[in-house]
Every structure is written in C-alpha cells, then in structure tokens.
BAGU-999995 format. One line per 2 residues: number of its first residue (from 1); for each residue x, y, z of N, C-alpha, C, O. Coordinates in pm, whole numbers. Example, Ala and Ser with C-alpha at 12.3 -4.5 7.8 and 13.67 -1.06 7.14 Angstrom:
BEGIN
1	1319:-569:780:1230:-450:780:1320:-330:780:1424:-332:846 ~ 1285:-225:708:1367:-106:714:1290:3:787:1341:114:804
This chain:
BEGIN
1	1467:-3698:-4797:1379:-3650:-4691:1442:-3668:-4553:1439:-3581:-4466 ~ 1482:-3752:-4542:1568:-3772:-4434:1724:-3702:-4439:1757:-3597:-4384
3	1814:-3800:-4527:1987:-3726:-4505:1999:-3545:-4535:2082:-3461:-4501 ~ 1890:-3538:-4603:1939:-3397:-4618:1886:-3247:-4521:1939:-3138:-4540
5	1803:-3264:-4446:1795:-3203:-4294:1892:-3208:-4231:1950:-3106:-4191 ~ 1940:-3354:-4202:2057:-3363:-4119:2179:-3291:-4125:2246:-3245:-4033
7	2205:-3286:-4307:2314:-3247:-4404:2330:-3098:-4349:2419:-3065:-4271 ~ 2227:-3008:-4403:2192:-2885:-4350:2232:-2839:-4180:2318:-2764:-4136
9	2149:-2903:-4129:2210:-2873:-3991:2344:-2875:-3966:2404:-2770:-3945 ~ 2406:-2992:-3963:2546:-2993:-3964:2619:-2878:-4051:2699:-2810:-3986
11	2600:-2835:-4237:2615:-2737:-4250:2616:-2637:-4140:2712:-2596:-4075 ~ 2447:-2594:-4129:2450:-2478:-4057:2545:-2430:-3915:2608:-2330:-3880
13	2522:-2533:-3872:2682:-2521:-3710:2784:-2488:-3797:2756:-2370:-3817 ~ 2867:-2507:-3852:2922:-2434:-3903:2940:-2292:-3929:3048:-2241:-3961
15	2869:-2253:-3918:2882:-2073:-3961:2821:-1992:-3818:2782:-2034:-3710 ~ 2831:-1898:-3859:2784:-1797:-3724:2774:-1633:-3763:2876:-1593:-3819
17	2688:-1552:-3748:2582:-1483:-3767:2735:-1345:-3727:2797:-1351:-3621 ~ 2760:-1257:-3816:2859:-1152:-3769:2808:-1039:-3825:2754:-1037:-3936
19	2826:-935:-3746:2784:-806:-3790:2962:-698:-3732:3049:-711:-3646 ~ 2926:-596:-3854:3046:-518:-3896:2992:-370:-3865:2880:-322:-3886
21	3101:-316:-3811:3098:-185:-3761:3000:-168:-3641:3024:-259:-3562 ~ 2897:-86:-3595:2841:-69:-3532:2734:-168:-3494:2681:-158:-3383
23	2699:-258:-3574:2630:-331:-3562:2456:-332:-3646:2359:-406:-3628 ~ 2475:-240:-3717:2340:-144:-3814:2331:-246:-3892:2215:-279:-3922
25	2407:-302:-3931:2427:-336:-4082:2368:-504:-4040:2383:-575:-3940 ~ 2281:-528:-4197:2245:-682:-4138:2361:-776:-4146:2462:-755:-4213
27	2340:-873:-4079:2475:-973:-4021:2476:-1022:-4131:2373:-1024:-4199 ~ 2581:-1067:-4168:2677:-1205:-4238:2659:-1301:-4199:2617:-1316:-4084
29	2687:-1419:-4293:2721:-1567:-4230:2879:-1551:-4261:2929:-1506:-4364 ~ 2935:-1591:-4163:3078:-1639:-4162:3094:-1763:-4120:3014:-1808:-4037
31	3230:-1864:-4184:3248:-1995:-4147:3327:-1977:-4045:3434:-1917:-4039 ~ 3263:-2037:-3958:3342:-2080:-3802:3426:-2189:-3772:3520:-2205:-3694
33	3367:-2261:-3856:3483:-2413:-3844:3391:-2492:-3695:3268:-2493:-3692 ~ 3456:-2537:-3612:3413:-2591:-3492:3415:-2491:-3377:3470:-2519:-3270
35	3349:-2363:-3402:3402:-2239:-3302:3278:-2241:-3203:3293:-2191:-3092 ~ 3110:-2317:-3251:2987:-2330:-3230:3024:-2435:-3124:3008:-2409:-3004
37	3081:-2573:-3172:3125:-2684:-3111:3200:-2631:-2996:3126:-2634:-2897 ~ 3272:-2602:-2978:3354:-2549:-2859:3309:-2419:-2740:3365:-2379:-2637
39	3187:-2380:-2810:3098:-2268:-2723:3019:-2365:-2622:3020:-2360:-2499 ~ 2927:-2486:-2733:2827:-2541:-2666:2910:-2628:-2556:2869:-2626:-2440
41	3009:-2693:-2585:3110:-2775:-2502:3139:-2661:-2364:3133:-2696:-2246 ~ 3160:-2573:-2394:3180:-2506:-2293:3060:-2424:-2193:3078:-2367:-2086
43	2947:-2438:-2263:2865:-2378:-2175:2811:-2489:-2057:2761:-2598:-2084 ~ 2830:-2443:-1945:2804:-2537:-1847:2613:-2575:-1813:2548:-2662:-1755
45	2590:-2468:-1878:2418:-2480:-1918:2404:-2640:-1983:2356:-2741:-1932 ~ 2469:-2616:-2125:2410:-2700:-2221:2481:-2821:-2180:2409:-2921:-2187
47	2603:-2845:-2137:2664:-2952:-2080:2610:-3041:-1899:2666:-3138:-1850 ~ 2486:-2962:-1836:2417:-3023:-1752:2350:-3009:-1811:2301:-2939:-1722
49	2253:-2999:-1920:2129:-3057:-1971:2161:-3168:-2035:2073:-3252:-2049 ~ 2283:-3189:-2083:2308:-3364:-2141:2332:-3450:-2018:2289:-3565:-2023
51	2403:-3404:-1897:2391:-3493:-1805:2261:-3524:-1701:2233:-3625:-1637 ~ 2213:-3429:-1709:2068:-3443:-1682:1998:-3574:-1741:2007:-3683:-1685
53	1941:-3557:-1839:1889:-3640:-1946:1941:-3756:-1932:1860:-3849:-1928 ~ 2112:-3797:-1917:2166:-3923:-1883:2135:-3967:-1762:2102:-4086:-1755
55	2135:-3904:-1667:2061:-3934:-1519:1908:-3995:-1523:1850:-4090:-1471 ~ 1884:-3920:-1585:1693:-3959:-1570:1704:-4075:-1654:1637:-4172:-1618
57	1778:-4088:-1767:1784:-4211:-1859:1835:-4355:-1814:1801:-4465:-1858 ~ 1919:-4326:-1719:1955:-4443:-1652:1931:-4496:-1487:1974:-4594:-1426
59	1859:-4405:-1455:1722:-4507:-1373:1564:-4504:-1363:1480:-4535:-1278 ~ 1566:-4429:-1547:1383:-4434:-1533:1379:-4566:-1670:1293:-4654:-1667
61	1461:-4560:-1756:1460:-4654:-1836:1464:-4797:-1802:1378:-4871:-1849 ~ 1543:-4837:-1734:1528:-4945:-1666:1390:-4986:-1572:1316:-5085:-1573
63	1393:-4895:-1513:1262:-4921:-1404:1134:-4921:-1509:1029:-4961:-1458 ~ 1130:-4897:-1596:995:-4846:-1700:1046:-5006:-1792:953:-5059:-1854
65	1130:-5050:-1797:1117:-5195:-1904:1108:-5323:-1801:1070:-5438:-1825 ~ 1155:-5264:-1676:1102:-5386:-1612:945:-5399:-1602:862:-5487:-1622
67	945:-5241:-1554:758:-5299:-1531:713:-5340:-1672:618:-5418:-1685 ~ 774:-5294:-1771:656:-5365:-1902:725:-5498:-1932:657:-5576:-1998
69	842:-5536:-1898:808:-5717:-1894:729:-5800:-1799:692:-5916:-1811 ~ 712:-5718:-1706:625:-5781:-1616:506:-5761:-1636:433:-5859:-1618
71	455:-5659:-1670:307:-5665:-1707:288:-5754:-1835:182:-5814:-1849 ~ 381:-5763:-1923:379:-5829:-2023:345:-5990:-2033:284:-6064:-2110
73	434:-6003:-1886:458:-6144:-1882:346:-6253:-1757:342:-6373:-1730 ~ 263:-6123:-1706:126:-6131:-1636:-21:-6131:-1787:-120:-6205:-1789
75	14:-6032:-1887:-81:-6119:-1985:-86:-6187:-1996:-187:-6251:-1965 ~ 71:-6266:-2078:104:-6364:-2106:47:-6491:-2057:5:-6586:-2124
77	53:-6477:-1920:-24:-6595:-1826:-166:-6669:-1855:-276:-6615:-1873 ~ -136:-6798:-1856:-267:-6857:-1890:-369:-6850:-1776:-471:-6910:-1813
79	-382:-6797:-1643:-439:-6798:-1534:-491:-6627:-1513:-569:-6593:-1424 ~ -440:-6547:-1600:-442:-6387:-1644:-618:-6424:-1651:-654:-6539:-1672
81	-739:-6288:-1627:-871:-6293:-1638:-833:-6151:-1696:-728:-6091:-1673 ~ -944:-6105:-1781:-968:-5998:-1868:-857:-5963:-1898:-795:-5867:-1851
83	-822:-6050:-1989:-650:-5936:-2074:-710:-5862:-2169:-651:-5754:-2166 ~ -788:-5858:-2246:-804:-5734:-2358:-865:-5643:-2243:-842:-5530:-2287
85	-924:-5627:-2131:-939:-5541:-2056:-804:-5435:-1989:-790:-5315:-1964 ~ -720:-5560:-1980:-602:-5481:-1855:-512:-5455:-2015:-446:-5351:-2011
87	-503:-5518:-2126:-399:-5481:-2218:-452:-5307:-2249:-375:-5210:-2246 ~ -553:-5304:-2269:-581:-5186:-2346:-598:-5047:-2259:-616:-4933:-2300
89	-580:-5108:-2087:-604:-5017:-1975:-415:-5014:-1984:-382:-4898:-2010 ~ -324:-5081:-1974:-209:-5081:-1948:-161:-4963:-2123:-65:-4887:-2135
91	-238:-4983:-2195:-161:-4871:-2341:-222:-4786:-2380:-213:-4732:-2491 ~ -324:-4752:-2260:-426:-4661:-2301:-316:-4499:-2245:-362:-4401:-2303
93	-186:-4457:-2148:-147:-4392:-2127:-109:-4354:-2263:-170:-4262:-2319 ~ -16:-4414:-2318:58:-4427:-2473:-39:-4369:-2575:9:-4289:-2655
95	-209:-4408:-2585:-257:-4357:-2665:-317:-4224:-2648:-358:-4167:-2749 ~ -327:-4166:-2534:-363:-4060:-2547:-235:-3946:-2588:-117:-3980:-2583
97	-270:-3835:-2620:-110:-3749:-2714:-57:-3704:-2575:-125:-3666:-2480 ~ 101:-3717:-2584:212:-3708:-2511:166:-3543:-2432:119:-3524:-2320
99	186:-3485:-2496:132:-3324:-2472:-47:-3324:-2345:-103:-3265:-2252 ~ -56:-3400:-2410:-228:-3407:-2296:-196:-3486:-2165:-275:-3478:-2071
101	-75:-3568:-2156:-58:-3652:-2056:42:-3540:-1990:14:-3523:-1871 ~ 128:-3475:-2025:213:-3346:-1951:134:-3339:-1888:113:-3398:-1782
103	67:-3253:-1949:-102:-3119:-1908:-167:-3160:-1766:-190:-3098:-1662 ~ -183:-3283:-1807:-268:-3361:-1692:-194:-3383:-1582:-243:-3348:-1475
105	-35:-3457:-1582:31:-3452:-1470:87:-3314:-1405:128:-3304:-1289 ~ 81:-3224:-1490:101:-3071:-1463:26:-3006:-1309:71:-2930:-1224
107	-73:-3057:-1320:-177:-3026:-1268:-181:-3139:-1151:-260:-3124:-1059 ~ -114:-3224:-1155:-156:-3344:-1039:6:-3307:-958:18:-3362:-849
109	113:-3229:-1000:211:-3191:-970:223:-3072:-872:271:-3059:-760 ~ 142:-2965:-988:107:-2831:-898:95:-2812:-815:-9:-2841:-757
111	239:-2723:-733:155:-2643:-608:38:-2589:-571:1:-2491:-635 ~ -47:-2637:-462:-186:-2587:-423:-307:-2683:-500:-419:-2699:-450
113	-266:-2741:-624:-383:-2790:-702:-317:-2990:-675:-388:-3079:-720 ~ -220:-3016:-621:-181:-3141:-648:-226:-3217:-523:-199:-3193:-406
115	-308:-3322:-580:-360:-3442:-463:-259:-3509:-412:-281:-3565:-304 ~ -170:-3518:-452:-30:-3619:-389:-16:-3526:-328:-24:-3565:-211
117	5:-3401:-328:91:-3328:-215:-19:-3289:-102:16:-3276:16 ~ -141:-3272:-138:-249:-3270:-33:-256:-3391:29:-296:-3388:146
119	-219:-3526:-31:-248:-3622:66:-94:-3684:131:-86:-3795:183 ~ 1:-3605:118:136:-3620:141:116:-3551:318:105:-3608:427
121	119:-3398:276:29:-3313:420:-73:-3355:491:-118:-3281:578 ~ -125:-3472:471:-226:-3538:581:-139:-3592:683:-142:-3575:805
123	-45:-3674:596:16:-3743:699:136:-3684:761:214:-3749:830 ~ 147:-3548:732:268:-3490:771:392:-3464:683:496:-3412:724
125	373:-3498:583:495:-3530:512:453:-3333:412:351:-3287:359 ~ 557:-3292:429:583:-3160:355:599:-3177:215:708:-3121:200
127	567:-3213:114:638:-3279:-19:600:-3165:-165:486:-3117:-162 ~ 659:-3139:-244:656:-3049:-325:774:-3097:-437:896:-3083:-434
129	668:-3173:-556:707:-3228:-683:735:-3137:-772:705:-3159:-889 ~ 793:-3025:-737:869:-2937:-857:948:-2873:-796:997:-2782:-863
131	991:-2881:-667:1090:-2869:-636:1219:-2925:-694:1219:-3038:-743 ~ 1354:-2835:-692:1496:-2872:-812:1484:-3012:-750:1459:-3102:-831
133	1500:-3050:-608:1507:-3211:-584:1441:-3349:-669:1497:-3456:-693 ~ 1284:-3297:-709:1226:-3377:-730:1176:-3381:-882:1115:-3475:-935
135	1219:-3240:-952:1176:-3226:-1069:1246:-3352:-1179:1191:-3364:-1288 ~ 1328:-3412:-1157:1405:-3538:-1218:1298:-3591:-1186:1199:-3572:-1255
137	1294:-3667:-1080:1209:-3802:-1026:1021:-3761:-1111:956:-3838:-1180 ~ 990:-3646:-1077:871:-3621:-1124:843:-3678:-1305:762:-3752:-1361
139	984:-3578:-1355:963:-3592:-1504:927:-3748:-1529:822:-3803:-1563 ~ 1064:-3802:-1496:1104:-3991:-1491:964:-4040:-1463:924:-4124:-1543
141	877:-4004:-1360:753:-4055:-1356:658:-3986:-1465:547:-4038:-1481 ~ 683:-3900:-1523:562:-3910:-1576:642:-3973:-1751:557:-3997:-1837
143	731:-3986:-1777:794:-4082:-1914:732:-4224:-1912:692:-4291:-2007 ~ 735:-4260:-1753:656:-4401:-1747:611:-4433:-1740:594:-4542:-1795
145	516:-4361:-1643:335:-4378:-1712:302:-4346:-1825:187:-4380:-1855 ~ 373:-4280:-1918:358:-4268:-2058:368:-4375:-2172:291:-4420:-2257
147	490:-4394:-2137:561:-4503:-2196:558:-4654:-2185:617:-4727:-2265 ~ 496:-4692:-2099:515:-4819:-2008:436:-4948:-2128:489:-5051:-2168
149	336:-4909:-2153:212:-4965:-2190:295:-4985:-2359:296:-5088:-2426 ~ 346:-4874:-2390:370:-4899:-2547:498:-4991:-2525:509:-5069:-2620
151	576:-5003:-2449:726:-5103:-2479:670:-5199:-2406:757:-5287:-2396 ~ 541:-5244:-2329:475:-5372:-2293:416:-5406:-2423:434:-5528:-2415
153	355:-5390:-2542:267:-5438:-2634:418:-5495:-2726:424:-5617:-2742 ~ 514:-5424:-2773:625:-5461:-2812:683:-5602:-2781:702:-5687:-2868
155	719:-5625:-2599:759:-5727:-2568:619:-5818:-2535:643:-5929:-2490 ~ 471:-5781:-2554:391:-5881:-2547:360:-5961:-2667:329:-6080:-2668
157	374:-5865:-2791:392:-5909:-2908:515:-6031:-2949:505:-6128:-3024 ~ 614:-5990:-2879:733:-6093:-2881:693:-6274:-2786:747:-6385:-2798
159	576:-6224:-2697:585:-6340:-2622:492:-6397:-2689:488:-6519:-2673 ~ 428:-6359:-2748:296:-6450:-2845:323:-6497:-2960:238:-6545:-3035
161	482:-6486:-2996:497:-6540:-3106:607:-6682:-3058:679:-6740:-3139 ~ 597:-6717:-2905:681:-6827:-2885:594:-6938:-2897:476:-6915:-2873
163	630:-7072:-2935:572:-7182:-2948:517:-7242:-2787:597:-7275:-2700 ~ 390:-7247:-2771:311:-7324:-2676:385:-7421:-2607:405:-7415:-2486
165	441:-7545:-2709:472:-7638:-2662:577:-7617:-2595:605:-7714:-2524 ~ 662:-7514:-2586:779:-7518:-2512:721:-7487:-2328:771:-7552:-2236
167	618:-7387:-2305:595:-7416:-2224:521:-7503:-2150:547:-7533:-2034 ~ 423:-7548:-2221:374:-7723:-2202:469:-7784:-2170:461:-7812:-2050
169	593:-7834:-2230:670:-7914:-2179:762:-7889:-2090:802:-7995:-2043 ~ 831:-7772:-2030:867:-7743:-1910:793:-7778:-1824:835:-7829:-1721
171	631:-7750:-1856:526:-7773:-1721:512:-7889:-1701:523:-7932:-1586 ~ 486:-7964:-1797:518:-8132:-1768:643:-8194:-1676:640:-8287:-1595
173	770:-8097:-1725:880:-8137:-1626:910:-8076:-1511:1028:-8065:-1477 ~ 800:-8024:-1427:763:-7993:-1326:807:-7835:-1287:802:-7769:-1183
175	844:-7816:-1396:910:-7638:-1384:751:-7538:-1367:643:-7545:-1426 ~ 811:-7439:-1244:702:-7344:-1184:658:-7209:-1314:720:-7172:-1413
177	538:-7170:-1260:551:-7059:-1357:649:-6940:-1404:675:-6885:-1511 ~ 688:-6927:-1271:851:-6814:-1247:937:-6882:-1354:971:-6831:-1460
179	966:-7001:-1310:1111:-7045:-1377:1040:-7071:-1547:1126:-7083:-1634 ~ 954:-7076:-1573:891:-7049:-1690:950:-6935:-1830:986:-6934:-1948
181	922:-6833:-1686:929:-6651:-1740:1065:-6662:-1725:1123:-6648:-1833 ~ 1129:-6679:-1641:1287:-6666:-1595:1381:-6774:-1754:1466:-6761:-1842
183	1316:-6839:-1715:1441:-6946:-1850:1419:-7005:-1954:1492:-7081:-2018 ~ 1235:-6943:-1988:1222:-6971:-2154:1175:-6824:-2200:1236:-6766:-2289
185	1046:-6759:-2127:996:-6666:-2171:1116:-6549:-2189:1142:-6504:-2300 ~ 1180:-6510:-2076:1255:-6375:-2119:1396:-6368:-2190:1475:-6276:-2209
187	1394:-6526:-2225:1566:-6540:-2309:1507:-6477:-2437:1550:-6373:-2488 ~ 1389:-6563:-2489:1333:-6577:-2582:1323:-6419:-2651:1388:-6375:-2746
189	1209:-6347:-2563:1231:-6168:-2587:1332:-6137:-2600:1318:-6039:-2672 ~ 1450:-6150:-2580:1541:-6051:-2562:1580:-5957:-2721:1658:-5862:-2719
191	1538:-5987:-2800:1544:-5863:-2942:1459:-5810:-2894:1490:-5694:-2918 ~ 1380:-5806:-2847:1242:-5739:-2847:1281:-5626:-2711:1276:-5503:-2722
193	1316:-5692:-2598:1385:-5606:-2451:1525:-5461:-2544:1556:-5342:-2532 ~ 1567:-5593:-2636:1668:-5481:-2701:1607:-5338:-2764:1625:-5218:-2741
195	1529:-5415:-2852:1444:-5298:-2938:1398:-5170:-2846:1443:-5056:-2852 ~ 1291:-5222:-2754:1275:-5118:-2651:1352:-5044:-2607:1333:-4922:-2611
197	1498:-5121:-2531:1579:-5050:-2479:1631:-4914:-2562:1629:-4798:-2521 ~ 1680:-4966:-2694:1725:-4869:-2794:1616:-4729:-2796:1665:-4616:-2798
199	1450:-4753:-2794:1372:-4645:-2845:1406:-4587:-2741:1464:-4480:-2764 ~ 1392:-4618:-2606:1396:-4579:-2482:1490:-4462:-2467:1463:-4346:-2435
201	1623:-4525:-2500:1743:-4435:-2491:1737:-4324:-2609:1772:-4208:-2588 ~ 1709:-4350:-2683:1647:-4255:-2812:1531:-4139:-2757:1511:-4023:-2793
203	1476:-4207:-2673:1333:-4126:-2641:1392:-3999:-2542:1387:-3877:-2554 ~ 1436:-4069:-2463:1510:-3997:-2334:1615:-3879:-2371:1633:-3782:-2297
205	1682:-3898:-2495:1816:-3765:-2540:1705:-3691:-2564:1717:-3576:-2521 ~ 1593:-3714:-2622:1529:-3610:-2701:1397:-3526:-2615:1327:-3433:-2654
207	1396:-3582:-2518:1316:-3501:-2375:1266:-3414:-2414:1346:-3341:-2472 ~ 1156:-3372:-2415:1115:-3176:-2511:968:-3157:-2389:944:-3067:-2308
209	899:-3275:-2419:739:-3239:-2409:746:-3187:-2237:762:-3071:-2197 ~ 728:-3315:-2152:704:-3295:-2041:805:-3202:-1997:737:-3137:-1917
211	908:-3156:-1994:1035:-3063:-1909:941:-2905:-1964:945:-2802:-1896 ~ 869:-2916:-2084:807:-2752:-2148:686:-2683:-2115:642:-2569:-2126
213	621:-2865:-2040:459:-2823:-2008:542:-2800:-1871:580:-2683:-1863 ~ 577:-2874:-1773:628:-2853:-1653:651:-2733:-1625:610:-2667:-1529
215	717:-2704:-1711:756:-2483:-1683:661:-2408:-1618:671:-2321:-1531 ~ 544:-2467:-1689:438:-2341:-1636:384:-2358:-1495:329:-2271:-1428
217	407:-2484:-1460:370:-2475:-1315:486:-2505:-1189:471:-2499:-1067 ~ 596:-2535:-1263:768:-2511:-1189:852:-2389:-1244:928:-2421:-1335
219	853:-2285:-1216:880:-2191:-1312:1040:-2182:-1286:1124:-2119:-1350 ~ 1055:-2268:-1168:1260:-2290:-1116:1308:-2400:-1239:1418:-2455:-1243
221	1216:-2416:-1320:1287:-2546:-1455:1347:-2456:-1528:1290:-2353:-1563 ~ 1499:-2492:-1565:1563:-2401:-1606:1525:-2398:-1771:1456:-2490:-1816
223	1566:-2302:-1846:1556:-2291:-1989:1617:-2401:-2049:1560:-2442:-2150 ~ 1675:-2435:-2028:1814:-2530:-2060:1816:-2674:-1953:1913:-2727:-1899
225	1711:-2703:-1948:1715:-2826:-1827:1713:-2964:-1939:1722:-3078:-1894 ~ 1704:-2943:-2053:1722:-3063:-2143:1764:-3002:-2291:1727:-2893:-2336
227	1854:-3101:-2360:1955:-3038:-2495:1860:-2989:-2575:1892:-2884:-2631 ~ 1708:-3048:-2608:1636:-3000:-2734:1584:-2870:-2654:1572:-2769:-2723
229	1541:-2855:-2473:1483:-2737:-2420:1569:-2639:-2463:1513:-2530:-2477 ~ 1691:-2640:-2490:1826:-2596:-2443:1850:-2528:-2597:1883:-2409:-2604
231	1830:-2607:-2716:1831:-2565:-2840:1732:-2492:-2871:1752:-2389:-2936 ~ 1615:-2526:-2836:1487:-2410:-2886:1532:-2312:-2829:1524:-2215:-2905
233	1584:-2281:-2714:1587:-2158:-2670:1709:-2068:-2738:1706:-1945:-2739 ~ 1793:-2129:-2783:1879:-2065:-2859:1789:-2018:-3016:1842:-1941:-3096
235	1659:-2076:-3038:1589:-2088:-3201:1529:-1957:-3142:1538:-1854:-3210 ~ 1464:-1954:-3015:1405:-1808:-2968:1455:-1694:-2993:1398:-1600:-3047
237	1631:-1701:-2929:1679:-1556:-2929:1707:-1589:-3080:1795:-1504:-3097 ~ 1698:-1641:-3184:1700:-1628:-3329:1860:-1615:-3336:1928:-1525:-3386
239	1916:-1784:-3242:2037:-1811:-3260:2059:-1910:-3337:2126:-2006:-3299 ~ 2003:-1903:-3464:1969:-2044:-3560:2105:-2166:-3527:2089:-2276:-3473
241	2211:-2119:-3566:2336:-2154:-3610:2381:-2281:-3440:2407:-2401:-3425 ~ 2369:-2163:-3350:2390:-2209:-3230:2329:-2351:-3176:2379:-2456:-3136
243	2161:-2287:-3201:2089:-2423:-3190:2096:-2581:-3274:2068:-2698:-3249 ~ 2153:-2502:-3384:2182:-2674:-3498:2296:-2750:-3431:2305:-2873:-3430
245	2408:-2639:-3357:2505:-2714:-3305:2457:-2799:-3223:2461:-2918:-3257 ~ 2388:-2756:-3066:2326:-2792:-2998:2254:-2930:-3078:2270:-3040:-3025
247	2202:-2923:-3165:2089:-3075:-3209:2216:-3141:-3259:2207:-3257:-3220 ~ 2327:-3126:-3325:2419:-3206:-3363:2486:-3298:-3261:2517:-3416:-3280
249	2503:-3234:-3161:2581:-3260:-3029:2480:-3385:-2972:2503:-3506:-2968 ~ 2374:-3318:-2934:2234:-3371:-2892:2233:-3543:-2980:2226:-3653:-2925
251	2241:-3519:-3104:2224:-3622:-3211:2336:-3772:-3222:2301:-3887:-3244 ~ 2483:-3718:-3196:2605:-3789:-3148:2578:-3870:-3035:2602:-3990:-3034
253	2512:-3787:-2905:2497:-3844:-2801:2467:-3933:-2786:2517:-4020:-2714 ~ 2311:-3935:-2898:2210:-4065:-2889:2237:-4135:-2965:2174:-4241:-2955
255	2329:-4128:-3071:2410:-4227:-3178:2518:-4347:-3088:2520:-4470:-3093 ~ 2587:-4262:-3020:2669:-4347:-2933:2655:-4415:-2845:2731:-4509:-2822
257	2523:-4379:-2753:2464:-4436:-2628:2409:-4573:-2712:2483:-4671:-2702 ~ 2314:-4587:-2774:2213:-4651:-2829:2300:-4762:-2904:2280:-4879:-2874
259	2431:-4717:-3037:2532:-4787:-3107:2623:-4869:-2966:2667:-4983:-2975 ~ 2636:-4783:-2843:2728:-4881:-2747:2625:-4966:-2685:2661:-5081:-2660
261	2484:-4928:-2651:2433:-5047:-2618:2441:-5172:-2665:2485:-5272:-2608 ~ 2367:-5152:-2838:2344:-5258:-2926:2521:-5327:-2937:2522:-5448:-2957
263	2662:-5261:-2926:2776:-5373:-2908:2776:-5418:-2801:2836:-5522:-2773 ~ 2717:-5355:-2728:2706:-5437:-2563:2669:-5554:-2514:2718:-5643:-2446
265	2522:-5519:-2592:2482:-5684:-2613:2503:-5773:-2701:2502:-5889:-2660 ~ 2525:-5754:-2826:2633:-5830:-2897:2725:-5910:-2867:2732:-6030:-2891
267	2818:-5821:-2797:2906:-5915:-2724:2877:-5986:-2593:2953:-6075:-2554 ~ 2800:-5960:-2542:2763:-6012:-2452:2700:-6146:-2497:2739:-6246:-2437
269	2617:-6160:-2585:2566:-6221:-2620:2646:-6357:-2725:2611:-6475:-2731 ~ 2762:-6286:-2800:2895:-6384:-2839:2937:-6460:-2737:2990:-6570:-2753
271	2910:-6397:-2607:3045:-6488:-2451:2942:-6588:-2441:2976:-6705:-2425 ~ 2782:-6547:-2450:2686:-6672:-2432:2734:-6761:-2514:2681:-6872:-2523
C-alpha cells in the first residue's frame, strides 16, 4: 500500500507520451530514461517553486516551533490558570480542516473584504497581503496559525512526561522559573522539538492547500508557486508522466532536507 505507488510513479517519469506523424494517431508511451528529470531541472518555473517552499520553510518553521515551545512551556507552568481552557483554544486552529482555515484567511487577506488592510489604511499604512511581496509572509502566516497548536500538544505531551522532582529540586536550589525551562525542561524535549521539526519540514515541501485557496483571491499566485501546485498543473494539461517527475523530485527534496536534519542533530548531539 505504500512502496508500490511510489514504485509506479518513479516508473511512470520514466516514459513520455509520443505521437507519430501528424499527430491523429493516439500517443505512445516511450522510455525516456531521465529526459523528464532534466526538463523539470530545467524549467525555471518548477525550480522557483522548490526554492520558494525552502524560503518559507526556513523562517516560518522556526518561528512556528518556537512559539509552540513556549506556549507549551506556559502550560506547563504550575502558576498557568485555565490550561484545559487555553490548551484546547491554542489546538483548536489544528482541529478545524486545513481547507476551512485557507477559506477563512482568504477572506481576512482579500482585497476590499480584509480587516487588516482596512485597519492598516486607518493609520495610513497602504498594505495589500497578496501582493508578490507579501504572498510568502501571508502563506507562512497562515501554516502557523494552523499548525502551531498541533506541534505545541506534541512538545506538551513531552513535558508531562518529565519527573516532578527534578523540578522541585532545582527550585529548592534556588534556580528561577526561566532557568528551569532553559536547563531542564527544553534539554529534556528535545526528541520531541526533533519530531516536530522533521513533520514541519515534511509539511512545508508538500504546500498544496493554502497557495490553491489563495488563488482565488490573489489571482498574481503563479500556477507553479509550489512543487505539488506545480505538479497538479502538469495532471491538468493531462501531463501524467511530467507531473510524477515533478512528485519524485518534490519527494528527494524532503528525503534529504528532513534525513540532513535528523544527522545534524545526531551529531551534534555526539559533540555533546
């Protein structure tokens, strides 16, 4: 159920769709070898939609795991008032479906219909969130209000399984709540900071929802502004072959990013 989709796809890049003589005649599959590989490499489309995606990935990911160790590590707190209140307000973004949270920021984005930009123009400020400038920063915000709440329950889950007494007895030896979080609580997470990190970077190659609802009210978002936007649209013009390359490519990316993280910290974690 799994290896053999994959199997297929990779098959399918391989071949490519040929028609003989005039073009009447229904197409062939012919083997291409890596001829798919070297199109998508070369299209400067599909090669800024992977750097795209790496951009937004490496300063919305970060900014989105800090805030959920910190909100995490504000449950955590024995001085915290209504945590099943603020836990379930902090993952309530996460539970509603990804597609309804687009929709909604769609609309809080929109030219003419968006309150940020009506209350941007109060004070003078000209501002327009789908503009090419801001359509990064927009998306990145809305991944993290999405996201935030579900990789906080992850690392809150990790902090509730540390033993009490360790922070009892720091507090006894006069250590503050900071240096608490700083040199028992967040060593302690760190599989858990990892884990996140990994879905994160996983989450981010595979970009689809918000860049598709966005279209309809940024209509300057290009076809190709992210690798999976970038592959459906090749599944549209009923470029099957093309698009598997595209998800293969797409698929490497997030194999390597995610595989160099996890040696990253590894070793990093050997020099400790």
């Amino acid at each position: 159920m799994y290896l053999a989709p994959i199997g297929y796809t990779v098959y399918q890049s391989l071949f490519q769709e040929h028609r003989s003589g005039l073009g009447l005649s229904a197409p062939t599959k012919v083997f291409a070898g890596l001829a798919n590989y070297r199109a998508a490499l070369d299209d400067s489309g599909f090669r800024g939609s992977l750097l795209r995606v790496l951009l937004i990935g490496v300063v919305q990911v970060p900014v989105m795991l800090a805030l959920s160790l910190t909100l995490a590590l504000l449950l955590d707190a024995r001085r915290t008032l209504f945590k099943r209140f603020f836990r379930l307000a902090f993952f309530l973004p996460y539970a509603l479906p990804g597609v309804i949270g687009a929709l909604m920021w769609s609309f809080l984005v929109a030219p003419g219909l968006s309150p940020i930009t009506a209350a941007a123009h109060h004070v003078g400020l000209h501002l327009d969130l789908t503009s090419n400038s801001l359509l990064a920063p927009t998306i990145g915000n809305m991944l993290t209000w999405g996201w935030t709440g579900y990789n906080m329950l992850i690392i809150y889950s990790a902090l509730q399984a540390i033993p009490p007494e360790l922070s009892e007895a720091a507090t006894m030896d006069g250590c503050s709540a900071f240096g608490i979080a700083w040199r028992i609580k967040i060593p302690l997470v760190r599989p858990a900071l990892v884990l996140t990190t990994v879905f994160s970077i996983i989450g981010t190659a595979q970009l689809y929802n918000e860049p598709a609802i966005l279209h309809n009210v940024a209509p300057n978002l290009s076809s190709d502004y992210t690798p999976i936007f970038a592959a459906y649209d090749a599944v549209d013009a009923g470029n099957f072959d093309y698009a598997a390359t595209e998800s293969v490519i797409l698929a490497l990316l997030a194999f390597v990013l995610s595989f160099g993280f996890l040696r990253l910290v590894q070793r990093r974690g050997a020099a400790l």
